[in-house]
C-alpha positions as semicolon CSV with decimal commas, in nm:
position;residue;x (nm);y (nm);z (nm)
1;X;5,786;-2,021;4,762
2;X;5,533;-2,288;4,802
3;X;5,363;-2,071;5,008
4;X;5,353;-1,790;4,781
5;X;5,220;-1,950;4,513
6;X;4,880;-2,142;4,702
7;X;4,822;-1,761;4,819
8;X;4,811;-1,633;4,482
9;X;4,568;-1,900;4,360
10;X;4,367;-1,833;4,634
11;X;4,357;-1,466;4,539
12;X;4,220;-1,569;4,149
13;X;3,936;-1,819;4,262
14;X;3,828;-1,546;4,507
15;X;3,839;-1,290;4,270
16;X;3,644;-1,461;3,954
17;X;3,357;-1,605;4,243
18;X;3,154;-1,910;4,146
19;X;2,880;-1,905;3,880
20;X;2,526;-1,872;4,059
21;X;2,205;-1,891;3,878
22;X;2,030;-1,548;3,806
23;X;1,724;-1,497;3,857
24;X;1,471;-1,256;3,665
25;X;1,484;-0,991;3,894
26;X;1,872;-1,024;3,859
27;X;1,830;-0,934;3,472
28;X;1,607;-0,674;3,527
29;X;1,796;-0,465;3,734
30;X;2,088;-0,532;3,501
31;X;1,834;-0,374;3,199
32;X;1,776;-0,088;3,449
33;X;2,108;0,002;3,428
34;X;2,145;0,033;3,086
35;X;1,786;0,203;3,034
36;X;1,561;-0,096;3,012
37;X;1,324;-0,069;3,303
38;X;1,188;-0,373;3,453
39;X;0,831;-0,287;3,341
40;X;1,001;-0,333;2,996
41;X;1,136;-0,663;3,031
42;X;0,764;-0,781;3,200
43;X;0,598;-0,605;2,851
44;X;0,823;-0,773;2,609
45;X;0,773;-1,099;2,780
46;X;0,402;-1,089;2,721
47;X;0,468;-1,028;2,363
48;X;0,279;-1,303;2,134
49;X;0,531;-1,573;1,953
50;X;0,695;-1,498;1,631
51;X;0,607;-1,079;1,712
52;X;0,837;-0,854;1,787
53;X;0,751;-0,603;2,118
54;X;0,983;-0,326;2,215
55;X;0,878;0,046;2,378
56;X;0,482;-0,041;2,326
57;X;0,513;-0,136;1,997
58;X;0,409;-0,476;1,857
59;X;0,513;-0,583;1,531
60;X;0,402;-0,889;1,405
61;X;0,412;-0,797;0,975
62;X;0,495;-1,051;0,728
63;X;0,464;-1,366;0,951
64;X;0,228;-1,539;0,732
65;X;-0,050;-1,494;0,993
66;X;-0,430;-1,580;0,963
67;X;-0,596;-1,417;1,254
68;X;-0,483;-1,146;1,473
69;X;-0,250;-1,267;1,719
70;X;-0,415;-1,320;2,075
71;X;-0,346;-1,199;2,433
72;X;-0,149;-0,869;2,288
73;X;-0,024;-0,627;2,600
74;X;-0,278;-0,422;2,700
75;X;-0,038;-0,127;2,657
76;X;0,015;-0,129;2,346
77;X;0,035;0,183;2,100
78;X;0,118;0,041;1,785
79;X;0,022;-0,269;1,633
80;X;0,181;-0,366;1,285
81;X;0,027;-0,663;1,119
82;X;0,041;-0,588;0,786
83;X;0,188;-0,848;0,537
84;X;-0,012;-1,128;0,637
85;X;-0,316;-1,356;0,489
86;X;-0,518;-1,238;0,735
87;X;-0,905;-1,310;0,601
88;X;-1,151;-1,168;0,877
89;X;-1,161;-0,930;1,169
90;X;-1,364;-1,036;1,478
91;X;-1,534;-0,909;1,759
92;X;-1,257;-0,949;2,061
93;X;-0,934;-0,982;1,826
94;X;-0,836;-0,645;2,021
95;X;-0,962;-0,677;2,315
96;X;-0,808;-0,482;2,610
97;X;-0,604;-0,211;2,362
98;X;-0,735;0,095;2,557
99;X;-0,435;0,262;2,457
100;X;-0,347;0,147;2,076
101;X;-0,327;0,494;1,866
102;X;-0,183;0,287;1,527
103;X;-0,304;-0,027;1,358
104;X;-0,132;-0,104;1,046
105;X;-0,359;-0,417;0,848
106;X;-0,235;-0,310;0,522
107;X;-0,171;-0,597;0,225
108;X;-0,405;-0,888;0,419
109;X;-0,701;-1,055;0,270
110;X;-0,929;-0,896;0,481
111;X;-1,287;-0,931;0,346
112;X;-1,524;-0,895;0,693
113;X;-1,485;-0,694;0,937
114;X;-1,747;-0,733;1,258
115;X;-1,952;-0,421;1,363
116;X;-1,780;-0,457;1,727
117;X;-1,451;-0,510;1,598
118;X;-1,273;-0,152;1,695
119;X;-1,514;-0,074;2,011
120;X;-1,244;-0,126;2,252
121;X;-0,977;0,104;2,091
122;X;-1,125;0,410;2,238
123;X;-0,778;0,600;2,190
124;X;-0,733;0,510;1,808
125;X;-0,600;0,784;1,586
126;X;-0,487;0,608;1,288
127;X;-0,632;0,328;1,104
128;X;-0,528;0,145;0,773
129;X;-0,671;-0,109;0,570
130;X;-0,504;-0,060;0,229
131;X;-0,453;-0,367;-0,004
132;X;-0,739;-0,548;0,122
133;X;-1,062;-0,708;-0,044
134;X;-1,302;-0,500;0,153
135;X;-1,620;-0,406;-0,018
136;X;-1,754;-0,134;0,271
137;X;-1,554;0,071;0,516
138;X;-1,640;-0,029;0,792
139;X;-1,900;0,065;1,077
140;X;-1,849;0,234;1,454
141;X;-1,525;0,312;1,348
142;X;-1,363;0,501;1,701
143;X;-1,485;0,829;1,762
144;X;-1,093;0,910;1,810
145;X;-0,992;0,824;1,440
146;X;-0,803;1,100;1,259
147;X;-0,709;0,933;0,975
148;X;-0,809;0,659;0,785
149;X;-0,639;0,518;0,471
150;X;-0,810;0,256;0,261
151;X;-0,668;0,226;-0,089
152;X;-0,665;-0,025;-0,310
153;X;-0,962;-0,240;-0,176
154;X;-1,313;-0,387;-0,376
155;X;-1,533;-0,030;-0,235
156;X;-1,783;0,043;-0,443
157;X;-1,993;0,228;-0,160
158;X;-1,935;0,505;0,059
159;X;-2,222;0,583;0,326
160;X;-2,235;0,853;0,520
161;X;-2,370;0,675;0,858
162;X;-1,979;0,547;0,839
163;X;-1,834;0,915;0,908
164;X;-2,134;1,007;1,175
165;X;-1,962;1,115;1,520
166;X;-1,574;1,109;1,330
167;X;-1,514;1,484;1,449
168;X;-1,160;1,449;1,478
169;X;-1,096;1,298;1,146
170;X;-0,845;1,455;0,903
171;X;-0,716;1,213;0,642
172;X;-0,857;0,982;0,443
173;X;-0,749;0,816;0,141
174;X;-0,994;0,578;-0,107
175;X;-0,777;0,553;-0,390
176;X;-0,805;0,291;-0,685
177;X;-1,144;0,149;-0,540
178;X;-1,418;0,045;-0,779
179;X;-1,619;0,360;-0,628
180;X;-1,890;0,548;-0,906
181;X;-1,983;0,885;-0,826
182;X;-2,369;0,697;-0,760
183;X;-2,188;0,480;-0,498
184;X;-2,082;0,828;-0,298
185;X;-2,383;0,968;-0,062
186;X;-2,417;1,299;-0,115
187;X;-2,278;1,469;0,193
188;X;-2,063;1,171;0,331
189;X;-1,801;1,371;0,426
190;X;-2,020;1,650;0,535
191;X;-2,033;1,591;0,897
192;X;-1,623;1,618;0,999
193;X;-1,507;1,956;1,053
194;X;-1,188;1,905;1,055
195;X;-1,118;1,702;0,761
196;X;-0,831;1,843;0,552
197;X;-0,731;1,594;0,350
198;X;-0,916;1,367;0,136
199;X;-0,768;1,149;-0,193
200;X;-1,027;0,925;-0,420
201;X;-0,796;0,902;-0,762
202;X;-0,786;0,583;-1,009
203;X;-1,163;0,516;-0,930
204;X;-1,429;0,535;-1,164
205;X;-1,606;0,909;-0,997
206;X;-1,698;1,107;-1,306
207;X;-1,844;1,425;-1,107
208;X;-1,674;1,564;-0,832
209;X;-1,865;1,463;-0,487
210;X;-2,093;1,698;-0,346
211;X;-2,159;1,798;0,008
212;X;-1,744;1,850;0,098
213;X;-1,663;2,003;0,369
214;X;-1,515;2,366;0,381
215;X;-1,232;2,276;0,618
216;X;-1,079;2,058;0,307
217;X;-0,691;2,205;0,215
218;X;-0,614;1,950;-0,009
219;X;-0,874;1,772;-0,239
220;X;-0,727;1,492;-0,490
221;X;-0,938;1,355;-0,804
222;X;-0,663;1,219;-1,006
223;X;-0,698;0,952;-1,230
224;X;-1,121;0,958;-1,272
225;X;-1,349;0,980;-1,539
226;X;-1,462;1,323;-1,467
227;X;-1,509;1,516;-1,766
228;X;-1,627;1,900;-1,627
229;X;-1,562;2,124;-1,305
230;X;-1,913;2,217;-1,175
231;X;-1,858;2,519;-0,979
232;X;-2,122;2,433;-0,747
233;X;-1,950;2,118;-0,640
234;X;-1,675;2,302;-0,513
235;X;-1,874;2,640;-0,390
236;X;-1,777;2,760;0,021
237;X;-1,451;2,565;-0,026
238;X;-1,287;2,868;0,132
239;X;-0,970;2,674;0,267
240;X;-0,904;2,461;-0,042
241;X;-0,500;2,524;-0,116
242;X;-0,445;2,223;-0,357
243;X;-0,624;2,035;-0,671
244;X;-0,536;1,734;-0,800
245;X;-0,773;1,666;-1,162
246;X;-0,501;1,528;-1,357
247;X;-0,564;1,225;-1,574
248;X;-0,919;1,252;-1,629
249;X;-1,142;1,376;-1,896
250;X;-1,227;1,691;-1,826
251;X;-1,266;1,936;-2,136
252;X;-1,483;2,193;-1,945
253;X;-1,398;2,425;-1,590
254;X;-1,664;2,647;-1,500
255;X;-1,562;2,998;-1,504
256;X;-1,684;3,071;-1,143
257;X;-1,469;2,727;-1,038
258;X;-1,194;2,978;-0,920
259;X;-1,422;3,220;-0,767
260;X;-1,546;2,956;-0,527
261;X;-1,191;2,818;-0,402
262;X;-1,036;3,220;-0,364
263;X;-0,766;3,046;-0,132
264;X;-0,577;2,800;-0,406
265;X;-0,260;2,746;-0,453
266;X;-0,199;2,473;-0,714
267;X;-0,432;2,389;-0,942
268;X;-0,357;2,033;-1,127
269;X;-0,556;2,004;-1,459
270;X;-0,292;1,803;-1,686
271;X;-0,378;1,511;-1,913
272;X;-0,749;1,624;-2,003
273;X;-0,915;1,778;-2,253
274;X;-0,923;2,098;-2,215
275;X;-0,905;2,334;-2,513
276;X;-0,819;2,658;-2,408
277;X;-0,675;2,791;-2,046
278;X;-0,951;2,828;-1,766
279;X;-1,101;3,141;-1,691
280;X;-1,078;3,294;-1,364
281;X;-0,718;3,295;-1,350
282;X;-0,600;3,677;-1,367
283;X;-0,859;3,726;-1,141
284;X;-0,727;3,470;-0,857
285;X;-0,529;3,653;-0,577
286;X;-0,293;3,348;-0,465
287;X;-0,270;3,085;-0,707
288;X;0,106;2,993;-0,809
289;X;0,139;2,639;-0,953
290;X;-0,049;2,612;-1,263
291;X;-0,053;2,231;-1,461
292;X;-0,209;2,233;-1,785
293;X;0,046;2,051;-1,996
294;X;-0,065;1,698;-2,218
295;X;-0,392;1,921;-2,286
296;X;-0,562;2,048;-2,645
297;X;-0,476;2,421;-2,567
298;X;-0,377;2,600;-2,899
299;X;-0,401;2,934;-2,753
300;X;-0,334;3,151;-2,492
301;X;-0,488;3,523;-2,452
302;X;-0,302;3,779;-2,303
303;X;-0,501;3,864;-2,035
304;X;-0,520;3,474;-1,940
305;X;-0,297;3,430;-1,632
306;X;-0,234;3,780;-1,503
307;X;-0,490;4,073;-1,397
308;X;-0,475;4,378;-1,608
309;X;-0,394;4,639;-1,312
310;X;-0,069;4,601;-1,105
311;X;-0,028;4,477;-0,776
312;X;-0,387;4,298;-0,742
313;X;-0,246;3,964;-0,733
314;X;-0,094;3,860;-0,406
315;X;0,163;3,630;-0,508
316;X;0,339;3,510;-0,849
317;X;0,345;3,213;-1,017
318;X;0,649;2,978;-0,957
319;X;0,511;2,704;-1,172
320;X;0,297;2,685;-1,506
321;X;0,322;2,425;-1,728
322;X;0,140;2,433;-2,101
323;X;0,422;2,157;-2,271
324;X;0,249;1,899;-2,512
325;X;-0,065;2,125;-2,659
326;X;-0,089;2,190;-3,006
327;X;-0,010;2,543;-2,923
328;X;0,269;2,785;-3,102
329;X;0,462;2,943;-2,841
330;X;0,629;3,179;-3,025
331;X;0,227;3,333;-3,102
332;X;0,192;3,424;-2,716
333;X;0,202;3,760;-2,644
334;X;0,518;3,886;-2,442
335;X;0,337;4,018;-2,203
336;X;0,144;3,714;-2,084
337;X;0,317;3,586;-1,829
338;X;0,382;3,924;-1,686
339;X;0,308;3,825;-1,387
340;X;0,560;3,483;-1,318
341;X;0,780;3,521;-1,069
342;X;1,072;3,396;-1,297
343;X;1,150;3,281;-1,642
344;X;1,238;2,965;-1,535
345;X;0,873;2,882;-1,406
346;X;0,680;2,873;-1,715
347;X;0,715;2,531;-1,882
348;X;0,631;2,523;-2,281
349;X;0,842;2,342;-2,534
350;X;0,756;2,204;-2,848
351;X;0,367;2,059;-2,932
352;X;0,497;1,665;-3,093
């Protein structure tokens, strides 16, 4: 019995094995089992203190940092150091990122930022610098960019040495900047062919810039002091689907405005001035949101939205909206809207 009972003791201890001290390697090859590659554990160890690094991704937001972090991985994608009290960005601060695509700097107190700053990120696609203090985008921005969002900072300048060489660029947003149309060079979007995108509302513009490029699909003014569409601001804007004027002052629309963009598809012209509905409309093939509500519109003609001969308009409205104008409904000819898809589309209600 005796016997019996020193062999099954000996059995246990065999079975649990002393504790021995792991090594790295030993943890690795554990991660490797459960899809963390040893190249993985090296990367994360390399990641700077207080950041958190997982799959090329650094993220290193709302740390309370000053400067950019030093000695990031080389490999790095993404770097997110938004949230911080970061004041300046310096030559060398990324050093080494051959392969970041994202950096996120958004909500900092970034006033400077060095001419050599982004040289080495010769793979970036997508840069922002919203909620900042800068007073100038900044220069030899990376030939890579694509899009580039920078609202809610002290610009009051846009030059168009800035864009030069940004051929790949698509986005970019300027939003609630101090900008004045004077503080826009003419053409400073000119240059970037592919640039589909661009948003400058709550600023102080009062003319729409000139020298945009025809590849634009969505343009949006919002929230501006502009107080008339010049037709010749937006003339070879063949490609030009969406635009946002709402919230300005604009009491005027040139009646070859809609002529010049014969690809729109919304057309945003709510809280202005206008006075009556603008021309060009029945005429336009593919237009099919319409905003002109919060407006001083008191009438509407008959021939105003549709054509006069059938099936020259390619597609029907879904969406027009004429609520809050001192105009009578109930005076609008039937067959005005002859043309709306359904019923349900066309927005009125009562002038108050």
């Amino acid at each position: 019995m005796k016997a019996t009972i020193i062999f099954l003791l000996l059995a246990q201890v065999s079975w649990a094995g002393p504790f021995q001290q792991r090594g790295l390697f030993d943890f690795m090859l554990e991660d490797e089992a459960s899809g963390i590659g040893p190249d993985d554990r090296v990367w994360a160890l390399m990641c700077p203190f207080r950041c958190q690094c997982h799959l090329r991704v650094v993220q290193c937001s709302d740390l309370g940092l000053e400067k950019v972090p030093m000695d990031l991985p080389p490999d790095t994608t993404l770097l997110d150091l938004q949230n911080n009290k970061i004041t300046e960005i310096k030559d060398g601060d990324f050093k080494n990122l051959k392969n970041l695509h994202t950096l996120i700097l958004v909500n900092n107190k970034i006033n400077k930022i060095s001419p050599g700053a982004f040289t080495p990120l010769v793979k970036l696609e997508r840069l922002y610098l919203s909620k900042n203090h800068l007073k100038e985008l900044p220069e030899k921005m990376p030939k890579t960019l694509q899009e580039l969002r920078a609202h809610e900072n002290e610009i009051s300048k846009v030059r168009k040495s800035v864009f030069n060489g940004l051929n790949h660029m698509i986005v970019i947003e300027l939003g609630t900047n101090p900008l004045k149309s004077s503080g826009i060079e003419n053409g400073a979007f000119q240059g970037m062919k592919r640039l589909s995108y661009i948003r400058i509302a709550d600023t102080n513009i009062n003319t729409i810039p000139q020298g945009l490029p025809s590849s634009l699909t969505e343009l949006h003014l919002d929230g501006n002091k502009i107080t008339k569409v010049d037709a010749a601001s937006l003339k070879g804007m063949n490609n030009l689907a969406k635009l946002g004027l709402s919230f300005n002052s604009i009491s005027t629309v040139d009646n070859a405005t809609l002529a010049n963009i014969p690809h729109l598809r919304e057309l945003h012209l709510d809280n202005n001035k206008l006075i009556r509905v603008p021309g060009g409309l029945a005429e336009h093939k593919f237009i099919q949101v319409v905003s002109l509500h919060n407006n001083n519109i008191s009438e509407v003609g008959e021939n105003d939205f549709c054509p006069r001969r059938y099936n020259t308009k390619r597609a029907s409205y879904s969406g027009v909206s004429l609520f809050s104008n001192p105009l009578r409904y109930w005076d609008i000819p039937p067959t005005t809207f002859r043309c709306v898809y359904v019923s349900s589309a066309i927005q009125l209600g009562n002038y108050k």
